[in-house]
N, C-alpha and C positions, 0 to 999 in steps of 0.2 A: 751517205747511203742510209735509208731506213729498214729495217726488220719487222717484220712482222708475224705474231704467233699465239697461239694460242693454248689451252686445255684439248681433250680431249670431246668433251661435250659444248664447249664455247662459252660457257659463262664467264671465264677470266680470258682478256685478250691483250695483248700487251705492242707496242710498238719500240721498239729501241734507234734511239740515234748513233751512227756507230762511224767512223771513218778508220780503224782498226782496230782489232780486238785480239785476244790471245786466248784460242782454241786448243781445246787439250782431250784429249780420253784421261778418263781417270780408273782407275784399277783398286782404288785402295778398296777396305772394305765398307767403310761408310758409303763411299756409294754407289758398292755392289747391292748391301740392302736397303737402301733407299730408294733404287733405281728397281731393284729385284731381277736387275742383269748384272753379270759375268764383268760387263763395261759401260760408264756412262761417260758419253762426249758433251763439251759443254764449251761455251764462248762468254771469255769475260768482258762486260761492259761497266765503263763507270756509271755509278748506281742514277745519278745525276741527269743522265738519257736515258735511263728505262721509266717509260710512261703504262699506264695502264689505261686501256680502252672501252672496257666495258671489265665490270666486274673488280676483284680484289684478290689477291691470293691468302690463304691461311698460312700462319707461318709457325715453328714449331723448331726450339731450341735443340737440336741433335746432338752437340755435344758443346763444352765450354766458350768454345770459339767460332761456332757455327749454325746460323738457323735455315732450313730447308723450305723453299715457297711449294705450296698447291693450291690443286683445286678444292675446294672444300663441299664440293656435287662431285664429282666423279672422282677424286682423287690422284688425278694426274701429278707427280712430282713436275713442279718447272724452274724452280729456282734454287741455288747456292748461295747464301749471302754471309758472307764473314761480320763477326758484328764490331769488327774493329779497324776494319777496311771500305776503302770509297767506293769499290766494287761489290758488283752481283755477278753472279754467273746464271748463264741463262741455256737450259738443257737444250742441245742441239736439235732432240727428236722435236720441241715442240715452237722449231719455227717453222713459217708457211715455206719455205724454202730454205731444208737443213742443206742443200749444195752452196749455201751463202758463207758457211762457215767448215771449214778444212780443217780438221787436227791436226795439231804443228809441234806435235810430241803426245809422251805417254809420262802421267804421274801416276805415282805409288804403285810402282814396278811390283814392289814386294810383295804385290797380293794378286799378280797377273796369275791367271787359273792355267792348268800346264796343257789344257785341251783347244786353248782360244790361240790359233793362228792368226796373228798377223804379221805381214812380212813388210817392213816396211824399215825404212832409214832415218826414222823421226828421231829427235833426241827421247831419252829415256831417262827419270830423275825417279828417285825414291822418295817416300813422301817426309821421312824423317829430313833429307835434305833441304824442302822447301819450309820446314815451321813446325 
């Protein structure tokens, strides 16, 4: 299956190759302020299949173990990329079809905002549990 997506103004475009991925909401607060939402959904690909189609993302070290892709025109966040992992993550809003990718849980519970309902049966992990 290929993905496709882009920025918000279209100068960075990107296609991934993916035959499974692991879709998550995340809550912590890194990427409540990065996102500058409540919650950011995201689909992990090995880095290995994500191609870029037009343009390049800016990327920008956020904390010791983590650099954040954007647009560097419009400032779209689009990526997660651990710098110590084979994987990107690739923000759910900015594929051309985000019903491609289902959240199949919720990380870094601990920082879930007590007004944001969702009701759902997905696993639930705190972020100190994963790293």
């Amino acid at each position: 299956m290929s993905w496709k997506g882009g920025c918000l103004c279209g100068a960075v475009r990107y296609e991934a190759r993916v035959s499974a991925s692991d879709n998550w909401y995340c809550h912590c607060r890194m990427c409540q302020k990065s996102s500058g939402s409540a919650v950011s959904t995201s689909a992990i690909v090995p880095k290995a299949r994500l191609h870029m189609i037009r343009g390049e993302p800016k990327f920008y070290q956020s904390s010791q173990f983590v650099e954040r892709g954007f647009c560097a025109d419009c400032g779209s966040p689009m990526f997660f990329r651990p710098t110590n992992e084979d994987w990107i993550s690739i923000l759910s809003g900015t594929l051309d079809d985000p019903e491609l990718a289902p959240p199949e849980g919720h990380y870094g519970v601990e920082s879930w905002v007590s007004w944001l309902r969702i009701e759902d049966d997905l696993k639930k992990e705190r972020t100190e549990a994963g790293g």
